[in-house]
N, C-alpha and C positions, 0 to 999 in steps of 0.2 A: 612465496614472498619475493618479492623483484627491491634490489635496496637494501637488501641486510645487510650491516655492518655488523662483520667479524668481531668477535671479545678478541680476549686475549690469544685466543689460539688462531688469531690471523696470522701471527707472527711465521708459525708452522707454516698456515700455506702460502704464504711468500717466497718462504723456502724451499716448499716442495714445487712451486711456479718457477721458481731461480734454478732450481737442481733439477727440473726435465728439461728445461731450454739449454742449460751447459749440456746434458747430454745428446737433445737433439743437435746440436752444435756440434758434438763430437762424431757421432755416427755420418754426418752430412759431410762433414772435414774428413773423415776417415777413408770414406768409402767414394772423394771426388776421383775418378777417372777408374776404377775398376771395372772391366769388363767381362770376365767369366760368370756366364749366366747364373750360375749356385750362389755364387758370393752376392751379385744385384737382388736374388730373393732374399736372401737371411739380411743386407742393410735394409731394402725394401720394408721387412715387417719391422724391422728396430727403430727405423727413424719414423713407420705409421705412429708405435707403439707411445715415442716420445712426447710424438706430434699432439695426439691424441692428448694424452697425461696432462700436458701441458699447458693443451688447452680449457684440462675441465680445472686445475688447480687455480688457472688465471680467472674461472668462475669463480670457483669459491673465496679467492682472495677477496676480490672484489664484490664480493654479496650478491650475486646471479645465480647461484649454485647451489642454492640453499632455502627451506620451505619450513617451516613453522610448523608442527603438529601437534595437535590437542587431545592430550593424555585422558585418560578415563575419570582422575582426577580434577580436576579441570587443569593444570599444567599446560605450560606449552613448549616444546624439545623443538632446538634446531635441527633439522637433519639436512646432511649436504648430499642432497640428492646427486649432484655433479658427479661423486664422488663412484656410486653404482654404473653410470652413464661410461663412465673411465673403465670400471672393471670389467662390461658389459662388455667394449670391444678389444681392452688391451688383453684380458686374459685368454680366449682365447688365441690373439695373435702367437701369443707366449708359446701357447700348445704347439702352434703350428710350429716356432722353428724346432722344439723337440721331435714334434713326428717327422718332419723333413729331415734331420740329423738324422732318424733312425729310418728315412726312408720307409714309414707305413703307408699303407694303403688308403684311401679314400673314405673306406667305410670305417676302419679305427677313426681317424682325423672327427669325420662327423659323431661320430659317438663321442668325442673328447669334448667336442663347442657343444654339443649339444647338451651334455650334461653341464659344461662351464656357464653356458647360458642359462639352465635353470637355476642352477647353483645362485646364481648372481640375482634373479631375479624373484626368487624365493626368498632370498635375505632383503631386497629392496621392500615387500609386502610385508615383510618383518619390521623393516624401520619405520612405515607409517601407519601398522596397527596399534590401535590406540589400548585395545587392554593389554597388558603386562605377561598375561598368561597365554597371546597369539602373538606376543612379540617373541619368547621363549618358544614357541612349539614353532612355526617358522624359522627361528634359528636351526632346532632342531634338524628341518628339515632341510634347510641348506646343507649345514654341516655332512648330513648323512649324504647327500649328492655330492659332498668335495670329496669325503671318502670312499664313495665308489667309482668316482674319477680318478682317485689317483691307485686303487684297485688296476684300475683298466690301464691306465698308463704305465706302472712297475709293468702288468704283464707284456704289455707290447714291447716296453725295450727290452725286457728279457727274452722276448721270443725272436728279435730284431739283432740281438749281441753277437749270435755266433755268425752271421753275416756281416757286421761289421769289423774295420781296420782296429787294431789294440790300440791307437790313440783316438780314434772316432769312439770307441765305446765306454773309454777313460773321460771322453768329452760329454757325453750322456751322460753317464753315472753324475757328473760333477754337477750337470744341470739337474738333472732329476732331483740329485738330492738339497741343492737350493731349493728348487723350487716347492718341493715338498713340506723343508721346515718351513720357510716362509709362510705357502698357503694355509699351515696348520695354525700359525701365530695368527692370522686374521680371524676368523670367529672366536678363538679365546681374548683378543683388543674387543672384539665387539661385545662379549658377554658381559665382558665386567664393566665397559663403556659406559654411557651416557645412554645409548642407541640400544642397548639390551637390558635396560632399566638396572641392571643390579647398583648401578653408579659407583662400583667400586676405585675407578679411579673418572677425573673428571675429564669435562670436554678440552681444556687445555694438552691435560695429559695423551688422552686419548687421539687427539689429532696430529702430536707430534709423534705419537705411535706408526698412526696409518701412514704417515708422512716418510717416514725411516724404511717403513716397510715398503711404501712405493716406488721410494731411489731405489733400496736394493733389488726388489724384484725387476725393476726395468732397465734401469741406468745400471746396475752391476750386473746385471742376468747379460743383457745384451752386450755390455763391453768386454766381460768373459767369454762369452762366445765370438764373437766378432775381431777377437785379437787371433785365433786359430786360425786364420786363413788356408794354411795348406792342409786342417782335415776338412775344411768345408768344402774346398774345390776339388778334394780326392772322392767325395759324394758324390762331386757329379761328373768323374772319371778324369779328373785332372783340371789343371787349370788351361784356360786356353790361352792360345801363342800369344803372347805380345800383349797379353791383361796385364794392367795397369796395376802392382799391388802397393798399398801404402807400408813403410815400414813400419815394423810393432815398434 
């Protein structure tokens, strides 16, 4: 549907359009004149990550982002497809600056987007299956792929620990374990959602959920990291001479 105007829970994402442009804002301002190549990749992915967000909330705000689907019922459920489109490439950015903190190898990395990408797009087939009983068994089986992604992930940074510096692996742990509650809170918002039929709470509710949940994962995920300067540039063996660093 091209033109949808937003209910009530437009409100939401204006907010969450308002709260990734202040963070693209921030990582853009933060990270003007740094020059030690470690530090240019980790702003690099955080202001993609903003960029991106940013631009799929300023869909949905404004009624681009969002598609009509016809329930078995006959019903018809907004879904803000924009919204998949956003998770599709912010999460695994996300991954990426953890395996770069913990310096994995090439083949973890693609095993992490690769699962992240089904993950994402197994829930998107969930939101525009129209019976109720393959919108649940696709959740399912999203679910099961976030869980064996974040399987795979504990194990890399623990096998990653003992080569890394005591504040570099104090810095992991602290993302891992955001990132972990966080992603575990998204299929329980979608289950009881609007989007996983049980409608336990409504599209209002619900979107100022996803909403909360996408500041924190991206705009607090990366300004927590991004304020550590000196373990990020001890990753890539120091900082170099005469890099430009903004004060915390």
């Amino acid at each position: 549907m091209v033109g949808y105007t937003p209910g009530s829970e437009g409100l939401f994402l204006w907010i969450g359009t308002a709260g990734m442009a202040l963070g693209l804002l921030y990582f853009l301002g933060r990270g003007w004149g740094v020059t030690d190549t470690k530090l240019k990749q980790f702003y690099a992915i955080n202001i993609f990550v903003t960029t991106i967000a940013f631009s799929m909330y300023f869909a949905m705000a404004t009624g681009f982002g969002v598609a009509n689907v016809s329930l078995a019922g006959g019903d018809e459920l907004p879904i803000y497809w924009a919204r998949y489109a956003d998770w599709l490439f912010t999460t695994p950015l996300l991954l990426l600056d953890i395996a770069l903190l913990a310096n994995a190898d090439r083949e973890t990395i693609y095993t992490l987007i690769g699962l992240d990408v089904f993950m994402i797009a197994t829930g998107l087939i969930g939101a525009f299956a129209a019976q109720p009983v393959y919108r649940i068994a696709w959740w399912g089986i999203s679910t099961a792929a976030l869980l064996v992604l974040l399987y795979v992930l504990v194990g890399t940074l623990k096998a990653a620990a003992p080569s890394q510096s005591d504040a570099a692996r104090s810095l992991t742990n602290t993302l891992k374990n955001m990132l972990i509650v966080l992603w575990l809170a998204y299929p329980v918002v979608w289950i009881l959602g609007t989007e996983g039929t049980l409608e336990f709470i409504p599209l209002y509710t619900e979107t100022a959920a996803f909403m909360v949940l996408d500041l924190t994962a991206k705009v607090g995920f990366g300004a927590y990291l991004l304020k550590n300067h000196d373990v990020l540039t001890s990753i890539g063996g120091g900082a170099s001479a005469g890099s430009a660093q903004p004060a915390d």
